[in-house]
Backbone as JSON, one array per atom type, in Angstrom:
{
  "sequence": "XXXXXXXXXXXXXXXXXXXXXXXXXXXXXXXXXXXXXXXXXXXXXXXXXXXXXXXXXXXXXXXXXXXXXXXXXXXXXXXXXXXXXXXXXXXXXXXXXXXXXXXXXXXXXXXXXXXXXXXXXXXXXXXXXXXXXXXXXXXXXXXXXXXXXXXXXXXXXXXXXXXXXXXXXXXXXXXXXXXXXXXXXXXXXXXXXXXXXXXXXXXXXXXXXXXXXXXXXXXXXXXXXXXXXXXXXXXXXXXXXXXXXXXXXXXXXXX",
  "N": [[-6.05, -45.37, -155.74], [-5.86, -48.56, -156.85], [-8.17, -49.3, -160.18], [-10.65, -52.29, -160.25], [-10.97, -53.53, -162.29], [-7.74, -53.41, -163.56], [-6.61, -54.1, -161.67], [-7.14, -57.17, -161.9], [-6.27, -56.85, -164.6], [-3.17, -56.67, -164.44], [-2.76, -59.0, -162.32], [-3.14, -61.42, -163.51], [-1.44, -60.98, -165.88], [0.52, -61.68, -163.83], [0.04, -64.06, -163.57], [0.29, -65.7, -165.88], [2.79, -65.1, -166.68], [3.89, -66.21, -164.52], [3.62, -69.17, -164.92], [4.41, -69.57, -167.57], [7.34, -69.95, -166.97], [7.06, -71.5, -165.0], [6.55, -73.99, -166.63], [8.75, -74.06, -168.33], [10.64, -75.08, -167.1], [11.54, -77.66, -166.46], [12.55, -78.44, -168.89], [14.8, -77.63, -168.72], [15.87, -79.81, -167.2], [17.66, -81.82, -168.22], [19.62, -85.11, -168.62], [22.92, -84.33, -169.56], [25.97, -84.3, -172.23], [28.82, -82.37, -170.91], [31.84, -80.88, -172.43], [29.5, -80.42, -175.23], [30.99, -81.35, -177.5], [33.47, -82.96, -179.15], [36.82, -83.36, -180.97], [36.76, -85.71, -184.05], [38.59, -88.6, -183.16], [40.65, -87.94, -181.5], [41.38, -87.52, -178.4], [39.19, -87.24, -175.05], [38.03, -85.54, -172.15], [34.69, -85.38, -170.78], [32.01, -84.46, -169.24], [29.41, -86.01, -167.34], [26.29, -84.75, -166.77], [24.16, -84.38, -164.45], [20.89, -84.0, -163.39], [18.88, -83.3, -160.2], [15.67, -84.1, -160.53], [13.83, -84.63, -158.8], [11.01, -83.61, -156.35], [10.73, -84.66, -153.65], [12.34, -86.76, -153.17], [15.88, -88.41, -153.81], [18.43, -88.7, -155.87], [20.24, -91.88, -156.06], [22.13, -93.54, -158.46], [23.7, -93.61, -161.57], [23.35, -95.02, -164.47], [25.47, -95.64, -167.06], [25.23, -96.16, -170.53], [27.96, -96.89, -172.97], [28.67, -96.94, -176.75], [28.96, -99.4, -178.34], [28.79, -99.96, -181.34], [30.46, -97.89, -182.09], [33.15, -98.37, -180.63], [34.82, -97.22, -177.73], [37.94, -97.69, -176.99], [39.35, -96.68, -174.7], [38.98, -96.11, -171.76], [38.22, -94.02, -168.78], [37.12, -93.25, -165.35], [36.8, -90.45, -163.24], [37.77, -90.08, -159.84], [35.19, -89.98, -158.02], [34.34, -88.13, -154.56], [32.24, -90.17, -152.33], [30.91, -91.49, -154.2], [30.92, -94.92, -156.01], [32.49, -96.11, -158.43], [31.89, -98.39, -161.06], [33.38, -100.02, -163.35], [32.43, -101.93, -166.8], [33.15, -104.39, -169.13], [32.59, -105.17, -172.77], [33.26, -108.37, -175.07], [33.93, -107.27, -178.05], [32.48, -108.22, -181.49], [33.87, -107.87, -183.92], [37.09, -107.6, -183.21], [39.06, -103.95, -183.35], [41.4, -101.71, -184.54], [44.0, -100.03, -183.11], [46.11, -97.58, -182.74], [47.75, -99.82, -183.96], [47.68, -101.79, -182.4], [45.66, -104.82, -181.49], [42.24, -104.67, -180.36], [40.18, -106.4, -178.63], [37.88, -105.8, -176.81], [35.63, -103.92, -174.65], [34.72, -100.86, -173.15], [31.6, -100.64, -171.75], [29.31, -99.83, -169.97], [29.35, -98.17, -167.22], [28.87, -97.73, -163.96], [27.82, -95.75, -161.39], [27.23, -95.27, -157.96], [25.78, -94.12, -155.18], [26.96, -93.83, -151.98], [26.4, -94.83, -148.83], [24.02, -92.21, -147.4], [25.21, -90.55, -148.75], [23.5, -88.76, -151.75], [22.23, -86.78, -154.36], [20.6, -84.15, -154.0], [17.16, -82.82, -154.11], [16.82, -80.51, -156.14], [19.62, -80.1, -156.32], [22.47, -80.99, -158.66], [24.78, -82.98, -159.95], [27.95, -83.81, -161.46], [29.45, -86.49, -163.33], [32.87, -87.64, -164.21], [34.26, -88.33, -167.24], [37.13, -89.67, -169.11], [37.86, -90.49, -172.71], [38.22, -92.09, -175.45], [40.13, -93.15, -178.77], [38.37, -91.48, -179.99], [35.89, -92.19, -182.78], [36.66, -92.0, -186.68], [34.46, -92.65, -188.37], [31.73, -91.26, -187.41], [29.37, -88.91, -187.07], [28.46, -88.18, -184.63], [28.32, -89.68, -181.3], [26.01, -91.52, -178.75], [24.83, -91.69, -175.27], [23.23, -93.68, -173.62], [21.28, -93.4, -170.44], [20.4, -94.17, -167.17], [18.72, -93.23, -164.58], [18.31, -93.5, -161.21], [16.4, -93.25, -158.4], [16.18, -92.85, -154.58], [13.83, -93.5, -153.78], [13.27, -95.34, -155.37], [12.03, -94.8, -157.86], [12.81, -95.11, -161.69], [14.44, -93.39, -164.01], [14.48, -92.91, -167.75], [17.03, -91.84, -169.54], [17.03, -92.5, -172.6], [16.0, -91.75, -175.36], [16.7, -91.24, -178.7], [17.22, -88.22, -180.54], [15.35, -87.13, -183.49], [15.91, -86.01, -187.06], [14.31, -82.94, -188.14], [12.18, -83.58, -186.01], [10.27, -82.98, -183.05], [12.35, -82.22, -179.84], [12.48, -85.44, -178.03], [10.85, -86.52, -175.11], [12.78, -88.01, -172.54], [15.41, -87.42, -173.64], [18.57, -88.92, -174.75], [22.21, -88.42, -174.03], [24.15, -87.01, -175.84], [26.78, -86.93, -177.49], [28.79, -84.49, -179.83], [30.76, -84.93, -183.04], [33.59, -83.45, -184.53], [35.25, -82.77, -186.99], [38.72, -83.25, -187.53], [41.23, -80.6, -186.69], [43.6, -80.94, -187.38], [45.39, -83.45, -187.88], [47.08, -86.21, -187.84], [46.61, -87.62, -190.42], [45.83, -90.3, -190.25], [43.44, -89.8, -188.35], [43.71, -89.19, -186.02], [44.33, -86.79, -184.17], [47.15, -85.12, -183.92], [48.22, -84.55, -181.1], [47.36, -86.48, -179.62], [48.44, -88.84, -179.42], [48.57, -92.31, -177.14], [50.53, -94.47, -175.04], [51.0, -97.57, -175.98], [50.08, -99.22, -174.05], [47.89, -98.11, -172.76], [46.03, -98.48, -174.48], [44.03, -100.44, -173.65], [43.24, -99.51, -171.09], [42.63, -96.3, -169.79], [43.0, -93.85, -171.13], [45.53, -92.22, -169.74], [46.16, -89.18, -169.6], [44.22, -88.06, -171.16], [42.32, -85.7, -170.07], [44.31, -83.85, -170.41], [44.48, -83.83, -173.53], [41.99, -83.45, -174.49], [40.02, -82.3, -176.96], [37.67, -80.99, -176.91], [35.23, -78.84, -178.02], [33.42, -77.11, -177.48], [30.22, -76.22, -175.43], [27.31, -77.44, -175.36], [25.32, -78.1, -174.02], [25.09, -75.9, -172.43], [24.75, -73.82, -174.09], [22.57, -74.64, -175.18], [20.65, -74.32, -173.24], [20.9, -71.65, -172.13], [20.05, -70.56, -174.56], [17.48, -71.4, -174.39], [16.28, -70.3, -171.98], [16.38, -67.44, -172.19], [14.72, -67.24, -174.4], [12.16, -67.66, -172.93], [12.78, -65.69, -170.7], [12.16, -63.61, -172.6], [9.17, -64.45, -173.61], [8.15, -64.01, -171.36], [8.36, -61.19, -170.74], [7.05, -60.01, -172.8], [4.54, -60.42, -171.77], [4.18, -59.0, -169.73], [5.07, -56.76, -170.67], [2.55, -56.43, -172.58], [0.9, -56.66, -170.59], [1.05, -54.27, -169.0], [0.42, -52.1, -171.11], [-2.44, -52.51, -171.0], [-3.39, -51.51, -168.83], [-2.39, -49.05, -169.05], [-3.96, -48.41, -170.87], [-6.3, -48.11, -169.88], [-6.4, -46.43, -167.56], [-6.1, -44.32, -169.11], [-8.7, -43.94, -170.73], [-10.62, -44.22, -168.93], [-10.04, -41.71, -167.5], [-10.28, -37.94, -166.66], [-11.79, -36.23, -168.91], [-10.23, -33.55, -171.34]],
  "CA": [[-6.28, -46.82, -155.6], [-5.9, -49.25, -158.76], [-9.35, -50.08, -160.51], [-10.87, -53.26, -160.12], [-9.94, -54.0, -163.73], [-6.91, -53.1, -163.59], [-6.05, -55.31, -160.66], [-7.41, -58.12, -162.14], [-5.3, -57.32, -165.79], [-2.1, -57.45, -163.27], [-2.92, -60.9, -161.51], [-3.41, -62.43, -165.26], [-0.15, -60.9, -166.47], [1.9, -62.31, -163.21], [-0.18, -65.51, -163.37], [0.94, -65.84, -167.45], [4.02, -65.61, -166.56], [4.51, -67.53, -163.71], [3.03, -70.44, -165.59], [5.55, -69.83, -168.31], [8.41, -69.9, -166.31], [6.93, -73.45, -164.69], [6.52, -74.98, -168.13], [10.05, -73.84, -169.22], [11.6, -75.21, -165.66], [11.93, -79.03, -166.72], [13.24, -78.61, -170.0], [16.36, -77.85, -168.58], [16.65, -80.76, -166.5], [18.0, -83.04, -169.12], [20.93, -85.52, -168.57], [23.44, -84.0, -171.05], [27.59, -84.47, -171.46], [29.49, -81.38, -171.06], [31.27, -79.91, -173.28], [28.51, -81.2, -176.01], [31.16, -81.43, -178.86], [34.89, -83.11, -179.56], [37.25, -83.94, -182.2], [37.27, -86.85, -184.0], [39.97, -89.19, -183.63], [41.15, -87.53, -180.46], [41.01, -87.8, -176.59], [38.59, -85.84, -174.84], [37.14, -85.75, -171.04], [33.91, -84.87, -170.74], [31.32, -84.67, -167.51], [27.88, -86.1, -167.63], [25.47, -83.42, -165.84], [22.6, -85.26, -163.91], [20.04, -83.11, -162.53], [17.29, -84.25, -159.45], [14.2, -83.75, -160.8], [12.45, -85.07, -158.31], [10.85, -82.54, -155.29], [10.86, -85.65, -152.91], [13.29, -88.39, -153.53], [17.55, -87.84, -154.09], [19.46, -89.54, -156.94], [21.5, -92.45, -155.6], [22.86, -94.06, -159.14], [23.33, -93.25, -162.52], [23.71, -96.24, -165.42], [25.77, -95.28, -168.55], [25.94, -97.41, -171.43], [28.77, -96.74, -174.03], [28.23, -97.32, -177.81], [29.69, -100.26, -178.51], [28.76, -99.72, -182.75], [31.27, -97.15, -182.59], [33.47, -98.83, -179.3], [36.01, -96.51, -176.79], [39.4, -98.39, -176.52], [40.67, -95.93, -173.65], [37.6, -94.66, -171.28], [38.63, -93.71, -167.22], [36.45, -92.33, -164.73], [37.45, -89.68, -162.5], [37.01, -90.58, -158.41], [34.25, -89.15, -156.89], [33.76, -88.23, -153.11], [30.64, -90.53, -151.79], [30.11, -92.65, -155.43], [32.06, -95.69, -155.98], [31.77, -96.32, -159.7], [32.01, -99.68, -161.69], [33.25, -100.38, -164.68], [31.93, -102.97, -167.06], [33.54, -104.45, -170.38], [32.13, -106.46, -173.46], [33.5, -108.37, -175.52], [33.74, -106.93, -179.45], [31.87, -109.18, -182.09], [35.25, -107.75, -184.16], [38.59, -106.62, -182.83], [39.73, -103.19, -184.0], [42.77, -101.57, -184.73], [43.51, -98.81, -182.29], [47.84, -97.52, -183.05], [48.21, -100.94, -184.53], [46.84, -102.76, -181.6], [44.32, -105.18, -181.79], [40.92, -104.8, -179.21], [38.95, -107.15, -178.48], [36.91, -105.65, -175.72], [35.63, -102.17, -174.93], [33.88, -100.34, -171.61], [30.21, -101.26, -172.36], [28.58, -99.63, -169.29], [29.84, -97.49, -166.05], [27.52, -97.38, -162.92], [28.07, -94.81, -160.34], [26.22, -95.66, -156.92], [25.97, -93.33, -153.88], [27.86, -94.34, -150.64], [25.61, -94.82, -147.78], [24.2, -91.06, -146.59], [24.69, -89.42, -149.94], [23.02, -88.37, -152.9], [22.1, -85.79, -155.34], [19.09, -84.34, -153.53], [16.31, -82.42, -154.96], [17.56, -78.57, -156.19], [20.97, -79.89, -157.13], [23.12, -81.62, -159.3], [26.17, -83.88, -160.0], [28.66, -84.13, -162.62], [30.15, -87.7, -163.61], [33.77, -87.48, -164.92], [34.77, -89.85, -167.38], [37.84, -89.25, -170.12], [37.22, -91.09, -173.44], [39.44, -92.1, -176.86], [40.71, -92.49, -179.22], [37.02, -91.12, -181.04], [35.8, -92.56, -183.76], [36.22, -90.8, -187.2], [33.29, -92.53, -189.07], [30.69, -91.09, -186.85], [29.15, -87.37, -186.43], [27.48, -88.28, -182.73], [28.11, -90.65, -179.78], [25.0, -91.27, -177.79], [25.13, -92.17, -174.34], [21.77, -93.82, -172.98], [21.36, -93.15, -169.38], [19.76, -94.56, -166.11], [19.23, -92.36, -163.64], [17.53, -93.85, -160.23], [16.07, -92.34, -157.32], [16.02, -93.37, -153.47], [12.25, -94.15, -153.93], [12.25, -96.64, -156.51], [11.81, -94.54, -159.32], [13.82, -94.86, -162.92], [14.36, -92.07, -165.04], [15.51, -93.49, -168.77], [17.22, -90.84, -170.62], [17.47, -93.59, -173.59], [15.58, -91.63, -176.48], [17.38, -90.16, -179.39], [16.27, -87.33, -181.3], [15.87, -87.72, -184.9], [16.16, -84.68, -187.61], [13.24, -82.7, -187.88], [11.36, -83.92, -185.09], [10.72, -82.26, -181.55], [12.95, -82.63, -178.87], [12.27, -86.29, -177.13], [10.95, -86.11, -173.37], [13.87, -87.97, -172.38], [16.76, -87.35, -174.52], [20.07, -89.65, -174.19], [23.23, -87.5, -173.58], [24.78, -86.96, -177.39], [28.37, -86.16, -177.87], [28.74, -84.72, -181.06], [31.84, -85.0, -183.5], [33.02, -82.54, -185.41], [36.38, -83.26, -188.1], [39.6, -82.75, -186.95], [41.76, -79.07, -187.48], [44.52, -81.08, -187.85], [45.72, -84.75, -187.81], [48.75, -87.07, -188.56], [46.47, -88.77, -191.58], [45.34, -91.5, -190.1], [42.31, -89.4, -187.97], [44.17, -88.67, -184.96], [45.28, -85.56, -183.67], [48.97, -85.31, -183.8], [48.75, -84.57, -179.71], [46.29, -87.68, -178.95], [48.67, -90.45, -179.36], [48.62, -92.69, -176.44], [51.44, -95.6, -175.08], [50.56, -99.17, -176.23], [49.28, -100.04, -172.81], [46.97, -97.22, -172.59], [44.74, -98.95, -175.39], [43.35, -102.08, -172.9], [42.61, -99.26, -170.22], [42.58, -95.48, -170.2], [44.36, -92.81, -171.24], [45.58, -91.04, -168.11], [46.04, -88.0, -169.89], [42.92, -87.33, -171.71], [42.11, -84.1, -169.87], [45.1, -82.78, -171.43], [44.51, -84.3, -175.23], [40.81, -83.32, -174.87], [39.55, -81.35, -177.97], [36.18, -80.34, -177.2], [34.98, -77.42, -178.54], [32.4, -76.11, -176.73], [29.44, -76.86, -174.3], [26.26, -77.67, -176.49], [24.24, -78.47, -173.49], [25.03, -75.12, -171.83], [24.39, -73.35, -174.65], [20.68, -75.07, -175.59], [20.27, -73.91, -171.58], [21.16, -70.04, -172.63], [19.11, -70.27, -175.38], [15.8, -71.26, -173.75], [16.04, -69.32, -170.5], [16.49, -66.01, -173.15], [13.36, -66.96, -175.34], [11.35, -67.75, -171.52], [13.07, -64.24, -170.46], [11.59, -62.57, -173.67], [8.16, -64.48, -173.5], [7.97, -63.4, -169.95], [8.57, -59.44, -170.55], [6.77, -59.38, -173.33], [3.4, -60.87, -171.29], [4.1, -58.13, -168.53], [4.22, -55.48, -171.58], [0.95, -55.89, -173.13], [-0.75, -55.96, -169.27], [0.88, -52.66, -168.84], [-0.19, -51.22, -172.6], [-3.58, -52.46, -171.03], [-3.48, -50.89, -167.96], [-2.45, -47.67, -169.53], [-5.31, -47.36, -172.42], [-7.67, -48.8, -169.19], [-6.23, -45.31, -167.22], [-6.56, -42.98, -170.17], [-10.28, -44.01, -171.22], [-11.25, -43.6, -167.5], [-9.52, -40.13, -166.45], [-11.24, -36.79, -166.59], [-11.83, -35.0, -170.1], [-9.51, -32.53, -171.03]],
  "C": [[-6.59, -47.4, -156.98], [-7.77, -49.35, -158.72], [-9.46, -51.66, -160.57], [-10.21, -53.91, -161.66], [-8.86, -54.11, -164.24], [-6.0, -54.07, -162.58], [-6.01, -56.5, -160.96], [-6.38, -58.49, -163.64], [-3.41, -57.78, -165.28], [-2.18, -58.8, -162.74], [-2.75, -61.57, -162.88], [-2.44, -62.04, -165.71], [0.61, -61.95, -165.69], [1.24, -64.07, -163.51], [0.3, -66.33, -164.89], [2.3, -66.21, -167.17], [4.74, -66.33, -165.9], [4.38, -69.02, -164.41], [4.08, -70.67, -167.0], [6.69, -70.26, -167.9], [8.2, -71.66, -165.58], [7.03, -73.92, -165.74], [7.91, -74.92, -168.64], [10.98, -75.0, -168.37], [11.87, -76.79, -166.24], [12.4, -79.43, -168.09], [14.44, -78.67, -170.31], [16.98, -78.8, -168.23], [17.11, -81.91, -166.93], [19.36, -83.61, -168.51], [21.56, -84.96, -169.7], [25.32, -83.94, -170.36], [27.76, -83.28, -172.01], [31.25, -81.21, -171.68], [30.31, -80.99, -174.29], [29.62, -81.69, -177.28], [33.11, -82.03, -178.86], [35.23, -83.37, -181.14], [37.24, -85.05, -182.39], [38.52, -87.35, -184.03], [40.78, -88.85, -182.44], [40.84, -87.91, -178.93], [39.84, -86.59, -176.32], [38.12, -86.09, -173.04], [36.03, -84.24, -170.96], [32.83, -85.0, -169.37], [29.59, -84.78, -167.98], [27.29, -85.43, -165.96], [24.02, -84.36, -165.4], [22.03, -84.19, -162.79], [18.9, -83.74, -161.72], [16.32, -83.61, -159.76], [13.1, -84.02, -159.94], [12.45, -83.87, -156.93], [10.78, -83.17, -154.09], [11.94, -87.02, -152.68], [15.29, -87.54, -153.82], [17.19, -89.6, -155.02], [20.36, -90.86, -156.36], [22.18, -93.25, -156.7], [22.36, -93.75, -160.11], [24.58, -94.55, -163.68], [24.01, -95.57, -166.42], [26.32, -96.41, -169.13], [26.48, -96.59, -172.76], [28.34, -97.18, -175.4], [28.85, -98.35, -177.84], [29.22, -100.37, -180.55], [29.77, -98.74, -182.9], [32.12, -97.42, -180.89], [34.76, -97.94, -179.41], [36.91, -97.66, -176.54], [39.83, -98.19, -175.26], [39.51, -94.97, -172.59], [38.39, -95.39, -169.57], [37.64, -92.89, -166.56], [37.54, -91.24, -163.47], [36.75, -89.49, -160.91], [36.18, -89.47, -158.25], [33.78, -88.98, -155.55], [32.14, -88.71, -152.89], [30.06, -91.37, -152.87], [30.89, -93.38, -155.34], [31.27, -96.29, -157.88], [32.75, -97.72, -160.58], [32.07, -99.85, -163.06], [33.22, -101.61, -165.88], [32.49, -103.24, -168.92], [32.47, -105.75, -171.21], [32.76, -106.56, -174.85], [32.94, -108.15, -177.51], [33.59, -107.97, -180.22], [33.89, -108.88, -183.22], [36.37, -106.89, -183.94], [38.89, -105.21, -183.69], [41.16, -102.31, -183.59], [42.74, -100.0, -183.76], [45.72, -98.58, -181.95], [48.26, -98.7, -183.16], [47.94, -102.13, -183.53], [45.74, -103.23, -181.77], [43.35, -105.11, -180.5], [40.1, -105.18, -179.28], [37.42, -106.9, -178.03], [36.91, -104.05, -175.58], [34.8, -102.22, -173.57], [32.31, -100.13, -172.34], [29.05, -100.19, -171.37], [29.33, -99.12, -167.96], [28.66, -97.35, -165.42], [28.48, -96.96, -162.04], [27.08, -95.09, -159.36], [26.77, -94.68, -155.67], [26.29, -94.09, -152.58], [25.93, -94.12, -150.04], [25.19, -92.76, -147.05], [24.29, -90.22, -148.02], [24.03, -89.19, -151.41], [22.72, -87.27, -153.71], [20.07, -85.51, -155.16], [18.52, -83.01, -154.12], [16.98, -80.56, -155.2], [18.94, -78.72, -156.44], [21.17, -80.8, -157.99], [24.63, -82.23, -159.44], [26.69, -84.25, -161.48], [30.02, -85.6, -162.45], [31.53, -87.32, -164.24], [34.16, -88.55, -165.69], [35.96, -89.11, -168.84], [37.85, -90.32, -171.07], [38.42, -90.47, -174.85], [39.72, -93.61, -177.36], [38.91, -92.41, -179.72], [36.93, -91.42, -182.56], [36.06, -91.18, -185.01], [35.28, -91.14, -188.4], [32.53, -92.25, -188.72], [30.4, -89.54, -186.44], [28.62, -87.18, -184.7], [28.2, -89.39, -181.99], [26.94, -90.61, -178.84], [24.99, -91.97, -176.78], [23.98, -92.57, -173.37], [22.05, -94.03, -172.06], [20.19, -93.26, -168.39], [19.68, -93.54, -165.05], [18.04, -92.64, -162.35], [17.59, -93.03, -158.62], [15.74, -93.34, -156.14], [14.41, -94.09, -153.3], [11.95, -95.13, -155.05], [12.38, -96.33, -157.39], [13.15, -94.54, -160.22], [13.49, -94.2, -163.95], [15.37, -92.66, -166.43], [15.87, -92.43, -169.39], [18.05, -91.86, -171.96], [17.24, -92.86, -174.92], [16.76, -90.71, -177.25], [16.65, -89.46, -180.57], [16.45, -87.35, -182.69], [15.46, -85.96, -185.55], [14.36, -84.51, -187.92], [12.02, -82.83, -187.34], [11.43, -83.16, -184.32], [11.66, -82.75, -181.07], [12.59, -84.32, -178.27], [11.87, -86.02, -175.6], [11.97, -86.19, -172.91], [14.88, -88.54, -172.81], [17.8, -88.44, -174.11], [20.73, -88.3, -174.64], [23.53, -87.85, -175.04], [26.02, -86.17, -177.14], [28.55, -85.6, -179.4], [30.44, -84.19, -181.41], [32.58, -84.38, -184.75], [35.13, -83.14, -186.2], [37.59, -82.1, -187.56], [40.38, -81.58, -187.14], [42.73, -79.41, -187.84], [45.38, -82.44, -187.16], [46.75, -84.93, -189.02], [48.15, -87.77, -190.09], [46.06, -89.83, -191.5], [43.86, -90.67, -188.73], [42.16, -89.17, -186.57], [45.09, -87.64, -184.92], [46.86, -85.37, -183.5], [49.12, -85.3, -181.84], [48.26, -86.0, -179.01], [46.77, -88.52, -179.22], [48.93, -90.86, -178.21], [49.88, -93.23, -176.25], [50.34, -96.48, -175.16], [49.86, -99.26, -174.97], [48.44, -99.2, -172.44], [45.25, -97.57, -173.03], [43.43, -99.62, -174.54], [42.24, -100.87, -171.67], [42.23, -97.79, -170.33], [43.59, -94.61, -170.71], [44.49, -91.64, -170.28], [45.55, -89.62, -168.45], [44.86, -87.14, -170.91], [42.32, -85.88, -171.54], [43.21, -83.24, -170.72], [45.0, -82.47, -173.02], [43.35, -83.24, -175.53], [40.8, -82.28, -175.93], [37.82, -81.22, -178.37], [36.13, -78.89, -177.34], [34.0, -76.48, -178.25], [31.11, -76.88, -175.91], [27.83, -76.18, -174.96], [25.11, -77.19, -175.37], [24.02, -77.04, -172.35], [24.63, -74.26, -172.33], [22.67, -73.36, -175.09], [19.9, -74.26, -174.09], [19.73, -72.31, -172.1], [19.89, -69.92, -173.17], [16.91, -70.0, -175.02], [15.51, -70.42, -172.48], [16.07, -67.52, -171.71], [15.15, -66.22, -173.8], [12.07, -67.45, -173.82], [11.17, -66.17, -171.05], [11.58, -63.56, -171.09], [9.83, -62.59, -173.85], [7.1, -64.02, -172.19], [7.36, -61.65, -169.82], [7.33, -59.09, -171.37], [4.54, -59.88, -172.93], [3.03, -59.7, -170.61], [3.88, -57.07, -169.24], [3.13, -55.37, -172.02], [-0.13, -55.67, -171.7], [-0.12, -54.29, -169.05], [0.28, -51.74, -169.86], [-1.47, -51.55, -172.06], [-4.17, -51.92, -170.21], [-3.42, -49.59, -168.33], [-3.61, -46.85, -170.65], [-6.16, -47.8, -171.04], [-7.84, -47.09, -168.54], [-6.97, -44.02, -168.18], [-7.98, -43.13, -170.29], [-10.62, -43.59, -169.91], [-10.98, -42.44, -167.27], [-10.61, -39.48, -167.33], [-11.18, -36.05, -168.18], [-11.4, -33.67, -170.36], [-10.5, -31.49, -171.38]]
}
């Protein structure tokens, strides 16, 4: 039968670690767009990841507002069973040039709203589709500040953005980031990412195909912290056993 001491260095290991493992648990639940990273100058579709955070309440709408300092010519959502999503333009202080077309106006803001009956209830999640172009190529980021409201009332802003050498923000806006193209016509588009003229005003239907993202930032930051949680976890449970074992040895019988 364990010693009383011994029982008690067990309970204080699992209770360490359970308590780690809670503290880690909401770090994940960030709004973030998947993959985290395209080319500039190119098409890309990407999926904003909205997680319910709440242990009482479901998700029924999520507000995205577009940059309009660095404005999308060519953004499309992709239908969703049970949302009906709205898209909202404003007009540009100045027109830019987008394959020799001029644009006045740009997609400013998309709201997604849950049908009657469904939502994004507590323990899961929902991915937004939206395809997006031509990408700027004076800009390393896109940030995408995000609403995210719950059947009870509550609003979740994921507006903040994180600045260099700071912590993390509580809650982050979604960041696209933009990385220089492998290989463009010269003017900062992809040789595959040219659109037709009438594509400019609305989307570009084929974006999933153009897309040139390069990997999934926000799946990766995931990885990362569930591995250093893992490691802070094991290595809680090792020192109660190294303490359990010198607790054994000092107690047993004298050789």
């Amino acid at each position: 039968m364990r010693s009383l001491p011994a029982r008690r260095t067990a309970a204080v290991a699992l209770t360490a670690a359970a308590a780690v493992v809670a503290l880690a648990g909401p770090a994940f639940a960030h709004v973030t767009v998947n993959p985290g990273s395209a080319e500039q100058g190119g098409y890309t579709a990407v999926d904003f990841r909205v997680p319910n955070e709440s242990d009482s309440a479901g998700t029924v709408k999520l507000e995205l507002n577009l940059p309009l300092d660095h404005p999308l010519a060519s953004v499309r959502t992709q239908p969703l069973p049970g949302w009906t999503a709205v898209v909202e333009k404003s007009k540009l202080d100045k027109p830019i040039k987008v394959h020799g077309n001029d644009v006045n106006e740009a997609v400013s803001k998309i709201t997604w709203t849950a049908d009657a009956g469904v939502k994004i209830a507590p323990g899961q999640f929902q991915e937004f589709r939206v395809s997006l172009g031509p990408l700027p190529t004076d800009a390393d980021s896109l940030v995408f500040k995000a609403l995210q409201s719950y059947e009870n009332g509550d609003i979740v802003r994921w507006i903040d953005e994180a600045k260099d050498g700071q912590p993390e923000p509580a809650k982050p806006a979604p960041v696209l980031k933009l990385t220089k193209a492998a290989s463009s016509d010269g003017h900062g588009v992809t040789a595959s990412a040219t659109p037709s003229a009438g594509a400019t005003a609305g989307a570009h239907g084929d974006a999933a195909a153009h897309g040139t993202a390069s990997g999934d930032d926000g799946a990766s930051d995931s990885t990362a912290r569930t591995l250093g949680v893992v490691g802070i976890v094991v290595g809680v449970i090792g020192t109660a056993v190294g303490v359990l074992g010198l607790r054994r040895r000092s107690s047993g019988p004298a050789s």
